[in-house]
C-alpha positions as CSV (number, residue, x, y, z in Angstrom):
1,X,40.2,161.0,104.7
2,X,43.3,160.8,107.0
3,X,45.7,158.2,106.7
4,X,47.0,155.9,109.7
5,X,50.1,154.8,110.7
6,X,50.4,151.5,111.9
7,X,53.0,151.2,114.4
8,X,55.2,147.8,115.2
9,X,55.6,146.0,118.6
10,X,58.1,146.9,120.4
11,X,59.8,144.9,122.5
12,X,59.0,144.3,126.3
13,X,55.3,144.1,125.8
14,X,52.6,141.6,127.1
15,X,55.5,140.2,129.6
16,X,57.7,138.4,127.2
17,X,61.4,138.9,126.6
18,X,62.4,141.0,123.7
19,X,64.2,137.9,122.2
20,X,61.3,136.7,121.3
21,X,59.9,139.6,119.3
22,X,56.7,137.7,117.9
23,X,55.2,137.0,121.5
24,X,56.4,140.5,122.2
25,X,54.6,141.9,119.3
26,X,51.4,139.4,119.9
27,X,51.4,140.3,123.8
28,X,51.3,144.4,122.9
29,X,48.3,143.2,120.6
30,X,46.2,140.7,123.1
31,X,46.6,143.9,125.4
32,X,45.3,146.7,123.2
33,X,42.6,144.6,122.2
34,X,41.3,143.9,125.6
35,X,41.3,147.5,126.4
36,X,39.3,148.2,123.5
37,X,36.5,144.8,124.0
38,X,34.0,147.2,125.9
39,X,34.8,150.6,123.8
40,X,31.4,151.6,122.8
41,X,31.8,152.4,118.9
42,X,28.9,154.8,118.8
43,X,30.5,157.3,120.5
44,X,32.7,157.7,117.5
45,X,32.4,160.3,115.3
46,X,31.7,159.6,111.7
47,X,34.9,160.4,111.1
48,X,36.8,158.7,113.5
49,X,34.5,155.6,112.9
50,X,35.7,155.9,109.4
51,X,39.5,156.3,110.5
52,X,38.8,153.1,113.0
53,X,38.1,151.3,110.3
54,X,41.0,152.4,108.3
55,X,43.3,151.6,110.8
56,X,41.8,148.3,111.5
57,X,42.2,147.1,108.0
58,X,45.3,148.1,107.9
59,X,46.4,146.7,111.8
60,X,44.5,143.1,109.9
61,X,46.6,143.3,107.0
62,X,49.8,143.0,109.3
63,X,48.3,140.5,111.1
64,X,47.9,138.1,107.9
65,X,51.4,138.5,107.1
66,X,52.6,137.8,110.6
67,X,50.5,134.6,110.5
68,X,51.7,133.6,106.8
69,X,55.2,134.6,107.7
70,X,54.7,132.4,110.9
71,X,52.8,129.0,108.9
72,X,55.7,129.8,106.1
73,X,58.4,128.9,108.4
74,X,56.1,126.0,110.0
75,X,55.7,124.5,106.3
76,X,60.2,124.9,106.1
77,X,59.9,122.9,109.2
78,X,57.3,120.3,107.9
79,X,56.0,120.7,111.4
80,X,52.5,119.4,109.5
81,X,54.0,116.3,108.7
82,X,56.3,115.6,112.2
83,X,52.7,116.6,113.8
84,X,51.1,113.3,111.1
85,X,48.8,115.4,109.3
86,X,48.0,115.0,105.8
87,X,48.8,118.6,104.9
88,X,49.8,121.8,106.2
89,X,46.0,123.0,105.5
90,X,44.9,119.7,108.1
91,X,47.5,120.5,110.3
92,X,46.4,124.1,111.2
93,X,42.4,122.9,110.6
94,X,42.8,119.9,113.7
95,X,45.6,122.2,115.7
96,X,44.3,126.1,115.3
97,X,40.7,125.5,114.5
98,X,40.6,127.0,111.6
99,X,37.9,126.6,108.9
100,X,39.4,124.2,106.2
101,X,38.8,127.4,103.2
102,X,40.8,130.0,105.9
103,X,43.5,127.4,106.7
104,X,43.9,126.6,102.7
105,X,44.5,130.0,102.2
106,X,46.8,130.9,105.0
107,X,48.7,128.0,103.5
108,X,48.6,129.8,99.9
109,X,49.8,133.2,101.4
110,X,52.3,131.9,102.9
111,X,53.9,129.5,99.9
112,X,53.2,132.8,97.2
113,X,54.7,135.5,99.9
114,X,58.5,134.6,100.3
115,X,61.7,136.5,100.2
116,X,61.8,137.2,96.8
117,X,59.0,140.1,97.1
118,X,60.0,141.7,99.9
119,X,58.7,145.0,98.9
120,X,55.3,143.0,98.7
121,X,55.7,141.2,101.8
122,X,56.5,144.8,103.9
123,X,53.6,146.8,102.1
124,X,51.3,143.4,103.5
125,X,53.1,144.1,106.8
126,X,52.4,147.7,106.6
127,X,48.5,147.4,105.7
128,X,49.7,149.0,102.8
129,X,48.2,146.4,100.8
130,X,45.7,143.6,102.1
131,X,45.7,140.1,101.8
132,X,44.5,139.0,98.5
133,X,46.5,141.8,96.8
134,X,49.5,140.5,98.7
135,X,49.0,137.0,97.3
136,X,48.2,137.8,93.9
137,X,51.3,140.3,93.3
138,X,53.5,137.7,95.0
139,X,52.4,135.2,92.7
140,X,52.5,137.8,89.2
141,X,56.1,138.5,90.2
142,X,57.1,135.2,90.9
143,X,55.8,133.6,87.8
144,X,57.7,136.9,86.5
145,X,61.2,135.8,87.6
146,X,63.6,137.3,90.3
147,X,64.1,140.3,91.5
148,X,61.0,141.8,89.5
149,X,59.3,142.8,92.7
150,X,58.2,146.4,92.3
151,X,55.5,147.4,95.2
152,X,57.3,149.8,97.4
Protein backbone atom coordinates (compact mmCIF):
# COMPACT_ATOMS: atom_id res chain seq x y z
CA UNK A 1 0.00 0.00 0.00
CA UNK A 2 1.16 3.56 -0.80
CA UNK A 3 1.52 6.04 1.69
CA UNK A 4 -0.04 9.70 1.63
CA UNK A 5 1.22 12.91 2.31
CA UNK A 6 -0.89 15.19 4.02
CA UNK A 7 -0.21 18.54 2.98
CA UNK A 8 -0.86 21.90 5.37
CA UNK A 9 -2.97 25.01 4.46
CA UNK A 10 -1.36 27.43 3.09
CA UNK A 11 -2.13 30.78 3.42
CA UNK A 12 -4.62 32.78 1.24
CA UNK A 13 -7.18 30.07 1.05
CA UNK A 14 -11.02 30.16 1.48
CA UNK A 15 -10.80 34.17 1.38
CA UNK A 16 -9.14 34.90 4.68
CA UNK A 17 -6.00 36.84 5.37
CA UNK A 18 -2.93 34.78 5.90
CA UNK A 19 -2.66 36.34 9.48
CA UNK A 20 -5.07 34.31 10.49
CA UNK A 21 -3.67 30.91 9.37
CA UNK A 22 -6.44 28.68 11.17
CA UNK A 23 -9.44 30.20 9.08
CA UNK A 24 -6.94 30.03 6.26
CA UNK A 25 -6.20 26.48 6.78
CA UNK A 26 -10.20 25.70 7.65
CA UNK A 27 -11.29 27.73 4.44
CA UNK A 28 -8.72 25.47 1.98
CA UNK A 29 -10.55 22.55 3.88
CA UNK A 30 -14.50 23.73 3.70
CA UNK A 31 -13.43 24.16 -0.05
CA UNK A 32 -11.92 20.75 -0.90
CA UNK A 33 -14.62 19.16 0.84
CA UNK A 34 -17.34 20.73 -1.16
CA UNK A 35 -15.67 19.77 -4.33
CA UNK A 36 -15.52 16.26 -3.27
CA UNK A 37 -19.62 16.19 -1.65
CA UNK A 38 -20.89 14.66 -5.06
CA UNK A 39 -17.57 12.56 -6.05
CA UNK A 40 -19.07 9.27 -6.70
CA UNK A 41 -16.75 6.71 -4.58
CA UNK A 42 -17.45 3.74 -6.80
CA UNK A 43 -15.64 4.90 -9.49
CA UNK A 44 -12.53 4.33 -7.39
CA UNK A 45 -10.46 1.67 -7.92
CA UNK A 46 -9.87 -0.74 -5.06
CA UNK A 47 -6.81 0.70 -4.67
CA UNK A 48 -7.38 4.13 -4.68
CA UNK A 49 -10.50 3.44 -2.48
CA UNK A 50 -8.08 1.94 -0.14
CA UNK A 51 -5.54 5.06 -0.46
CA UNK A 52 -8.90 7.48 0.04
CA UNK A 53 -9.28 6.03 3.04
CA UNK A 54 -5.68 6.26 4.10
CA UNK A 55 -5.48 9.68 3.42
CA UNK A 56 -8.68 10.41 5.08
CA UNK A 57 -7.64 9.06 8.31
CA UNK A 58 -4.82 10.60 8.24
CA UNK A 59 -6.39 14.37 6.80
CA UNK A 60 -8.99 13.37 10.34
CA UNK A 61 -6.13 12.92 12.53
CA UNK A 62 -4.96 16.54 11.79
CA UNK A 63 -8.17 17.73 12.16
CA UNK A 64 -8.45 16.48 15.95
CA UNK A 65 -5.37 18.10 16.77
CA UNK A 66 -6.32 21.34 15.25
CA UNK A 67 -9.54 21.17 17.22
CA UNK A 68 -7.72 20.15 20.62
CA UNK A 69 -4.98 22.62 19.97
CA UNK A 70 -7.91 25.15 19.35
CA UNK A 71 -10.28 24.01 22.77
CA UNK A 72 -6.59 23.87 24.57
CA UNK A 73 -6.17 27.48 24.20
CA UNK A 74 -10.04 28.15 24.82
CA UNK A 75 -9.66 26.13 28.34
CA UNK A 76 -6.08 28.84 28.88
CA UNK A 77 -8.73 31.40 28.32
CA UNK A 78 -11.42 29.91 30.57
CA UNK A 79 -13.65 31.03 27.78
CA UNK A 80 -16.06 28.08 29.30
CA UNK A 81 -16.39 29.83 32.34
CA UNK A 82 -16.64 33.86 30.98
CA UNK A 83 -19.30 32.04 28.50
CA UNK A 84 -21.15 30.60 32.48
CA UNK A 85 -20.93 27.13 31.71
CA UNK A 86 -20.20 24.54 34.19
CA UNK A 87 -17.36 23.07 32.28
CA UNK A 88 -15.40 23.27 29.30
CA UNK A 89 -17.13 19.74 28.19
CA UNK A 90 -20.88 21.98 28.63
CA UNK A 91 -19.46 24.80 27.14
CA UNK A 92 -18.65 23.14 23.65
CA UNK A 93 -21.92 20.66 24.27
CA UNK A 94 -24.52 24.03 24.44
CA UNK A 95 -22.13 26.25 21.94
CA UNK A 96 -20.70 23.52 19.18
CA UNK A 97 -23.36 20.79 19.52
CA UNK A 98 -21.37 18.36 20.25
CA UNK A 99 -22.47 15.03 21.90
CA UNK A 100 -21.58 15.36 25.72
CA UNK A 101 -18.98 11.75 25.30
CA UNK A 102 -17.23 13.71 21.90
CA UNK A 103 -16.97 17.07 23.78
CA UNK A 104 -15.52 15.15 27.10
CA UNK A 105 -12.97 13.88 25.00
CA UNK A 106 -11.97 16.80 22.89
CA UNK A 107 -11.65 18.29 26.35
CA UNK A 108 -9.21 15.26 27.46
CA UNK A 109 -7.08 15.58 24.20
CA UNK A 110 -6.58 18.70 24.54
CA UNK A 111 -5.51 18.87 28.58
CA UNK A 112 -3.09 15.41 27.82
CA UNK A 113 -1.64 17.02 24.40
CA UNK A 114 0.45 20.11 25.40
CA UNK A 115 3.86 21.41 24.65
CA UNK A 116 5.66 19.15 26.39
CA UNK A 117 5.21 16.27 23.58
CA UNK A 118 5.62 18.08 20.79
CA UNK A 119 6.87 15.20 18.77
CA UNK A 120 3.45 13.62 19.73
CA UNK A 121 1.44 16.58 19.11
CA UNK A 122 3.15 16.96 15.26
CA UNK A 123 2.90 13.13 14.48
CA UNK A 124 -1.22 13.80 15.58
CA UNK A 125 -0.94 16.78 13.22
CA UNK A 126 0.65 14.68 10.57
CA UNK A 127 -1.96 11.61 10.75
CA UNK A 128 0.98 9.98 11.68
CA UNK A 129 -0.64 8.82 14.63
CA UNK A 130 -4.59 9.07 15.43
CA UNK A 131 -6.37 10.34 18.13
CA UNK A 132 -6.47 7.94 20.86
CA UNK A 133 -2.78 7.06 20.37
CA UNK A 134 -2.15 10.74 20.54
CA UNK A 135 -3.82 10.99 23.96
CA UNK A 136 -2.57 8.01 25.42
CA UNK A 137 1.28 8.66 24.58
CA UNK A 138 0.79 12.29 25.73
CA UNK A 139 -0.47 11.17 28.91
CA UNK A 140 2.48 7.98 29.34
CA UNK A 141 5.05 10.68 28.86
CA UNK A 142 3.68 13.15 30.93
CA UNK A 143 3.12 11.03 33.94
CA UNK A 144 6.88 10.14 32.71
CA UNK A 145 8.33 13.53 33.39
CA UNK A 146 9.78 16.19 30.98
CA UNK A 147 11.33 16.10 28.11
CA UNK A 148 10.70 12.14 27.79
CA UNK A 149 8.68 12.67 24.61
CA UNK A 150 10.04 10.15 22.00
CA UNK A 151 7.42 9.80 18.94
CA UNK A 152 9.20 11.41 16.03
Amino acid sequence: MSTVTVQRCGDGGGGVSSSDPFASCLGVMTAALTQAVDAPAWSLTDEALVERITATVQVRAGVDELLARLVGSALERELARLAGASSPTAWLVSSQQLSRGDAAAVVAAARAVNDTVEATRTAWSQGRVNTDQAVLIASTVTSLGVGVDMVA
